[in-house]
MARLUMSE-326284 format. One record per residue: residue number from 0; residue in three letters; z, x, y of N, C-alpha, C, CB in turn. Coordinates in Angstrom, 3 decimals, always signed. Atoms other than C-alpha are relative to their C-alpha. Glycine has a CB too. Layout:
n_res_n.c3_n.c1_n.c2_ca.c3_ca.c1_ca.c2_c.c3_c.c1_c.c2_cb.c3_cb.c1_cb.c2
NUM_ALA_Z_X_Y_Z_X_Y_Z_X_Y_Z_X_Y;
...
! end
This chain:
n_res_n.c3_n.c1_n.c2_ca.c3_ca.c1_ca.c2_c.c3_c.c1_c.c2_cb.c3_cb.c1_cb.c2
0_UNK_+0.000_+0.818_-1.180_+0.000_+0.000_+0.000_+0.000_+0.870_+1.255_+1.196_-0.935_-0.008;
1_UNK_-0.235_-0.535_-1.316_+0.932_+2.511_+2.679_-1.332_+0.753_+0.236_+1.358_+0.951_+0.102;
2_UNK_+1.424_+0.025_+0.037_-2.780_+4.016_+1.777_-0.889_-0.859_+1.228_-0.292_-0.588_-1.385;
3_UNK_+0.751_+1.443_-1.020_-4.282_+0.730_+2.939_+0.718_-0.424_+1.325_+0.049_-1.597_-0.926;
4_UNK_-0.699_+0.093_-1.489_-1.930_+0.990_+5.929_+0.930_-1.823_-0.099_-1.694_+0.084_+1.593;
5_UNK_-0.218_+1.451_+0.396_-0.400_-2.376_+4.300_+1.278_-0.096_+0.390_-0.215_-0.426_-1.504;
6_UNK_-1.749_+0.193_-0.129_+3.662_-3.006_+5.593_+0.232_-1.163_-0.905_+0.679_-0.421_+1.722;
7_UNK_-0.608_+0.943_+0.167_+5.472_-5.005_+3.170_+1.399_-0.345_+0.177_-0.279_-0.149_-0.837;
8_UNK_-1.694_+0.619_-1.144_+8.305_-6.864_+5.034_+0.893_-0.487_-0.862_-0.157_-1.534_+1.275;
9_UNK_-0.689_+0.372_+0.609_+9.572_-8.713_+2.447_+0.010_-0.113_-1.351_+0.134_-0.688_+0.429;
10_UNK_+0.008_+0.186_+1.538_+10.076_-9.199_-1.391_+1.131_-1.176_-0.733_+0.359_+1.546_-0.606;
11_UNK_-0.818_+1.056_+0.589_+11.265_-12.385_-3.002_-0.370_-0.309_-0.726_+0.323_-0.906_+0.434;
12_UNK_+0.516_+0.122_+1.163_+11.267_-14.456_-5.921_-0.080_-1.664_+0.280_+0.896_+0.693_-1.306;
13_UNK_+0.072_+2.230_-0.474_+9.808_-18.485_-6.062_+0.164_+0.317_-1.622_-2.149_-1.416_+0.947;
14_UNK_-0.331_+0.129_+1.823_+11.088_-18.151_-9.904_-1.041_-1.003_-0.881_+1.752_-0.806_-0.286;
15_UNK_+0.976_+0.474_+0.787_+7.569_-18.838_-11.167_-0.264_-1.436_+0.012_+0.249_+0.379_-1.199;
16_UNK_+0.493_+1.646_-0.279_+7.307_-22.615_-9.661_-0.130_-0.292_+1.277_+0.969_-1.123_-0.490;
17_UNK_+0.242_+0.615_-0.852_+5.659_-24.393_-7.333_+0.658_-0.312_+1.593_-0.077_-0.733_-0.657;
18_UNK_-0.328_+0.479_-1.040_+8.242_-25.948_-4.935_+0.962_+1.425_+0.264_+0.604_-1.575_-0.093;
19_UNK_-0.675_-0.808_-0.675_+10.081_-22.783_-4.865_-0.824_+1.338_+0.336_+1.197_+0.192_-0.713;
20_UNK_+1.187_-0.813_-0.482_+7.013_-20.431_-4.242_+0.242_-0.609_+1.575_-1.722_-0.366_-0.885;
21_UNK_-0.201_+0.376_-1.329_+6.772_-22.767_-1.330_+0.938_-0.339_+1.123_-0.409_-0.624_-0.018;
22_UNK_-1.259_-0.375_-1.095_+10.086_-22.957_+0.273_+0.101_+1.667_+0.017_+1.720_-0.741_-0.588;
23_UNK_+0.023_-1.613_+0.259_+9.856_-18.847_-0.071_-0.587_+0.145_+1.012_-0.670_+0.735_-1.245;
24_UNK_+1.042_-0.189_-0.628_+6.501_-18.956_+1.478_+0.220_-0.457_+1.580_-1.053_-0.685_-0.751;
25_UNK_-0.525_+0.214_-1.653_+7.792_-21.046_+4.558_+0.587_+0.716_+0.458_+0.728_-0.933_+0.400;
26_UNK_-0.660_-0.787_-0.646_+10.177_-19.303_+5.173_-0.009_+1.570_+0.687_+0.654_-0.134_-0.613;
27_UNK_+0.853_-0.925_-0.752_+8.584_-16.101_+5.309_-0.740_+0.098_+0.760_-0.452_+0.419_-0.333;
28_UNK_+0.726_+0.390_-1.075_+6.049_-17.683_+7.468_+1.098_-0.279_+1.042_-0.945_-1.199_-0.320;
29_UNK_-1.027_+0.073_-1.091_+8.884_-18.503_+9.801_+0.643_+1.370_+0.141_+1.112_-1.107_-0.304;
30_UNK_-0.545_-1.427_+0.152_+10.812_-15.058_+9.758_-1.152_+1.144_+0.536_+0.385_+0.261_-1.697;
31_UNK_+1.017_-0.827_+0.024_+7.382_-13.169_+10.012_-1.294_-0.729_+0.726_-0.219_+0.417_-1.461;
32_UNK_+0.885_+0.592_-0.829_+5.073_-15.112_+12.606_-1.209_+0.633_-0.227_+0.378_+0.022_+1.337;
33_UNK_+1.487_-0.481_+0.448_+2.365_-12.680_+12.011_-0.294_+0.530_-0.937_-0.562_+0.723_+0.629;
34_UNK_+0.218_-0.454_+1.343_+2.443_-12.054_+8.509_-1.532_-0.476_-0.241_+1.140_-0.654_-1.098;
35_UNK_+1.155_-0.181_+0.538_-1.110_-11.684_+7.225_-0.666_-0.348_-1.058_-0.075_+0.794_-0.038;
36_UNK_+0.071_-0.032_+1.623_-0.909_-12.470_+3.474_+1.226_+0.111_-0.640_-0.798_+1.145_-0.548;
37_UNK_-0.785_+0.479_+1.007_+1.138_-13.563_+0.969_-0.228_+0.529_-1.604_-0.188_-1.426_+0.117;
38_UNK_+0.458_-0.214_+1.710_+0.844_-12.146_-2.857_+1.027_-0.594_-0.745_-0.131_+1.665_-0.599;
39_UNK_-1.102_+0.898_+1.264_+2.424_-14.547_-5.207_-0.209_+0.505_-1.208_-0.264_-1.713_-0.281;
40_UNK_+0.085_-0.728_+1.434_+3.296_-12.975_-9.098_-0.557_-0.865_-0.368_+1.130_+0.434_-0.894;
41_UNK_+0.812_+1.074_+1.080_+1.592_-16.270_-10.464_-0.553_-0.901_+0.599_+0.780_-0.755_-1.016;
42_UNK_+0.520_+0.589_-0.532_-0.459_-18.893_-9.560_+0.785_-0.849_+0.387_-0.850_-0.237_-0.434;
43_UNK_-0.635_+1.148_-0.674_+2.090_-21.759_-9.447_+0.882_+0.198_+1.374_+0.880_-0.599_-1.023;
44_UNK_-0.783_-0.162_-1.903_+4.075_-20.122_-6.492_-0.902_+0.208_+0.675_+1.100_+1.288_+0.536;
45_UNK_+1.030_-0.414_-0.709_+0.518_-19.252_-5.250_-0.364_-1.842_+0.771_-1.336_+0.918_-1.209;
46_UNK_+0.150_+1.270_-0.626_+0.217_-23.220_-4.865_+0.828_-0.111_+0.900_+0.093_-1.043_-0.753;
47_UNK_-1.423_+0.431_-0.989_+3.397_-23.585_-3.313_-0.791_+0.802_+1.229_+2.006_+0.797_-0.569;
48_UNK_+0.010_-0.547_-1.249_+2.411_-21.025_-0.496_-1.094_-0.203_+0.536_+0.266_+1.213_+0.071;
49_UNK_+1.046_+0.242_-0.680_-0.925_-22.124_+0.036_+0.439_-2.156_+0.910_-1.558_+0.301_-1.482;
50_UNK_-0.433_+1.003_-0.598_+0.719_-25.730_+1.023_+0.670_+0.324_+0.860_+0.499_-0.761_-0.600;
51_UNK_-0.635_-0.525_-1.728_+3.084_-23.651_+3.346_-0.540_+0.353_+0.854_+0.747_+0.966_+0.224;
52_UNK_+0.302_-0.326_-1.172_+0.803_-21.930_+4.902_-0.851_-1.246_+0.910_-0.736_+1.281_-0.207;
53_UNK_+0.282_+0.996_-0.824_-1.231_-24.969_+5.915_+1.216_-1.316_+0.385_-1.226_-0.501_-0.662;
54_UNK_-1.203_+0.091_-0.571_+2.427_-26.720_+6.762_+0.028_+0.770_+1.430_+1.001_+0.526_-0.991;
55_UNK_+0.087_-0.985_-1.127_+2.287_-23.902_+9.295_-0.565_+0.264_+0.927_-0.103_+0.742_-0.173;
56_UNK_+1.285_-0.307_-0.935_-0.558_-24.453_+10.595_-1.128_+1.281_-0.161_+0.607_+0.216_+1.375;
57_UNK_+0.612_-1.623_+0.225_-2.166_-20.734_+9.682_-0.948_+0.011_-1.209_+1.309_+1.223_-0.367;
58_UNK_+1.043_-0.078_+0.386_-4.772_-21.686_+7.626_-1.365_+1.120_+0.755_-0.140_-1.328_-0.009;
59_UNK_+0.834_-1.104_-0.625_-7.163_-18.673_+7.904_+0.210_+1.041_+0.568_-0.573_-0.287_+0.688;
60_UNK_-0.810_-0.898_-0.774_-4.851_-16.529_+9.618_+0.861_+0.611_-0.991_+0.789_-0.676_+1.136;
61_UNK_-1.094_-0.518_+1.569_-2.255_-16.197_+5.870_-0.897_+0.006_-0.852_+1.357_-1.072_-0.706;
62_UNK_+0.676_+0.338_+1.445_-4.366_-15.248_+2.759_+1.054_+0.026_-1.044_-1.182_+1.093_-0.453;
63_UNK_-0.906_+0.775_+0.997_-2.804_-16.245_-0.214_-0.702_+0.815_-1.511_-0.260_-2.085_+0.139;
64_UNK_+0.923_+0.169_+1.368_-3.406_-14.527_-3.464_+1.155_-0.152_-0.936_-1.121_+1.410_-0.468;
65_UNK_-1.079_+0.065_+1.241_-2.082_-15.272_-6.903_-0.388_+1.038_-1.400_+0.020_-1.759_-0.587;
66_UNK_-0.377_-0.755_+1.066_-2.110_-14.430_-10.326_+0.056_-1.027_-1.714_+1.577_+0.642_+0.572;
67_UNK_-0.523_+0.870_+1.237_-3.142_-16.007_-13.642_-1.032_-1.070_-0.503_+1.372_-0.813_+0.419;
68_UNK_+1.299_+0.611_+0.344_-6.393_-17.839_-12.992_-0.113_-1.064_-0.622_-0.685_+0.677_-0.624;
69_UNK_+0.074_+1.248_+0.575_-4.431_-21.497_-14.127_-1.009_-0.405_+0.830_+1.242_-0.863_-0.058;
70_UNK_+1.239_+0.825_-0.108_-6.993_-24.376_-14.031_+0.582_-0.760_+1.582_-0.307_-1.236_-1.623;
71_UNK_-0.571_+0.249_-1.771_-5.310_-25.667_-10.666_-0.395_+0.619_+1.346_+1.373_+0.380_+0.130;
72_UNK_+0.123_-0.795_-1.442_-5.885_-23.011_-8.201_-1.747_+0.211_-0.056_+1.079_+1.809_+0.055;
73_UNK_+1.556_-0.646_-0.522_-9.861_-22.308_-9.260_-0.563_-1.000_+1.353_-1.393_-0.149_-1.553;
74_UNK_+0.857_+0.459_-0.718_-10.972_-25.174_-7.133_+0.243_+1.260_+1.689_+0.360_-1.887_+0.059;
75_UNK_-0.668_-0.687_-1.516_-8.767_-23.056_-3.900_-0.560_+1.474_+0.016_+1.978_+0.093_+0.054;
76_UNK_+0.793_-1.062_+0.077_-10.297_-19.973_-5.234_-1.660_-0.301_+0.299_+0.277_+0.553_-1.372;
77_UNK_+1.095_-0.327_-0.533_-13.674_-21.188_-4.903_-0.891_-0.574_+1.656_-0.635_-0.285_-1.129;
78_UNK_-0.414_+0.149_-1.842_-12.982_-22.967_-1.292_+0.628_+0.948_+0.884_+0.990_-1.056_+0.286;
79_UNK_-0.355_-1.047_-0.639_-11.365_-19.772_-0.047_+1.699_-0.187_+0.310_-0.976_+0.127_+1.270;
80_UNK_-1.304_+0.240_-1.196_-7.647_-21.276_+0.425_+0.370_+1.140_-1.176_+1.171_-1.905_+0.396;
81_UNK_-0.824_-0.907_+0.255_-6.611_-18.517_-2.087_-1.252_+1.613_-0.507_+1.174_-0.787_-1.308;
82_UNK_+0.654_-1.232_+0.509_-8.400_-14.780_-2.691_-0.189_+0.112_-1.668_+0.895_+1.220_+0.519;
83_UNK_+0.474_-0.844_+1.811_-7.809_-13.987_-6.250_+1.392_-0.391_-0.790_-0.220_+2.377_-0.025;
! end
């Protein structure tokens, strides 16, 4: 990361589900106003934070990637709300 000139600010855990990916994800979006990106360990907290960040308003401004390639996130993978 420090390569790619990347700062990571924070490190938490949405314990591999959904609604707690996304209370994580808010909150880091709140705490970190110009956070850039989000990397979730799996896809289901990858949902959660792609609902925070548009909560947030920052659609396009937070990328979002996950992890795991469930059948849920391809449609957001191939609309752009999540990278990979």
């Amino acid at each position: 990361m420090e390569a790619a000139k990347i700062k990571i600010v924070s490190v938490q855990s949405g314990n591999w589900e959904i609604d707690k990916g996304n209370a994580v994800a808010s909150a880091m979006l709140n705490e970190y106003p110009d956070l850039k990106a989000l990397l979730a360990g799996n896809d289901s907290m990858a949902l959660g934070a792609v609902s925070a960040v548009r909560a947030a308003g920052k659609v396009g401004a937070v990328q979002v990637v996950g992890y795991d390639n469930i059948k849920a996130i391809q449609p957001m993978l191939r609309d752009g709300r999540v990278l990979a």
